[in-house]
N, C-alpha and C positions, 0 to 999 in steps of 0.2 A: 669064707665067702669066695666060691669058687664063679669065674666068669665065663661066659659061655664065646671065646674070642670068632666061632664060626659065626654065631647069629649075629653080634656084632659089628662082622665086617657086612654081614648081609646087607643089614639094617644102614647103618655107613652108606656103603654100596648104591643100595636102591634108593638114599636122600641127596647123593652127588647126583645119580644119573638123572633122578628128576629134577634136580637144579638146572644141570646142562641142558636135559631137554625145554624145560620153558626158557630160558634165555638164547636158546636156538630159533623157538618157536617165534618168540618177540622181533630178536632182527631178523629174522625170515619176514616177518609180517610187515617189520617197518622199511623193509629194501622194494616189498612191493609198492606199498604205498606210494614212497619215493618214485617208484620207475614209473607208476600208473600217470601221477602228476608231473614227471616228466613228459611223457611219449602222447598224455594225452591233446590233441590240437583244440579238440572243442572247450576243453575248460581253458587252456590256453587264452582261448579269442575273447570268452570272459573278460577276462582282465586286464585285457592290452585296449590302449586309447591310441584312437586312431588320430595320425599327426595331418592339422592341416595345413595343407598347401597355400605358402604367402608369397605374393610376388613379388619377383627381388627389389623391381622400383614402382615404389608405389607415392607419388605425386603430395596426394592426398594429407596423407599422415605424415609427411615429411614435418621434423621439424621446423621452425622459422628460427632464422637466425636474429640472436639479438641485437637490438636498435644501441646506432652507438651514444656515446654519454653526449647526453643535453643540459648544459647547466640551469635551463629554463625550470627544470622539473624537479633541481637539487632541491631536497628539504633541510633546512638547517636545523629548526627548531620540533623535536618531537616530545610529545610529555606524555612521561610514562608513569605509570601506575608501579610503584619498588616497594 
């Protein structure tokens, strides 16, 4: 059983290079991708939520400060359901 080692390495040869080239081809394809989704603004503005504007003092919404202890309003007695 004699081997033929020239077609062999052909064979070899041309299943490395086509390896290398699709795994070339891939990250070439996925660097673009990458940079399109970087550099692009319009899909950008998609996605971004616009921050609104709240005034620093607003009256309104303030909380209320708690009312102090009233013993009038102590409950002693609660019956609970255990």
């Amino acid at each position: 059983m004699n081997v033929d080692w020239g077609q062999a390495f052909q064979v070899g040869g041309f299943g490395f290079l086509l390896v290398i080239l699709v795994l070339t081809t891939l990250a070439v394809c996925m660097w673009l991708i990458g940079w399109f989704f970087n550099k692009s603004t319009s899909l950008k503005s998609l996605f971004k939520r616009e921050k609104k504007n709240q005034p620093s003092v607003n009256t309104e919404n303030k909380p209320k400060e708690e009312p102090e202890y009233n013993p009038e309003f102590k409950i002693d007695n609660i019956h609970r359901y255990e």
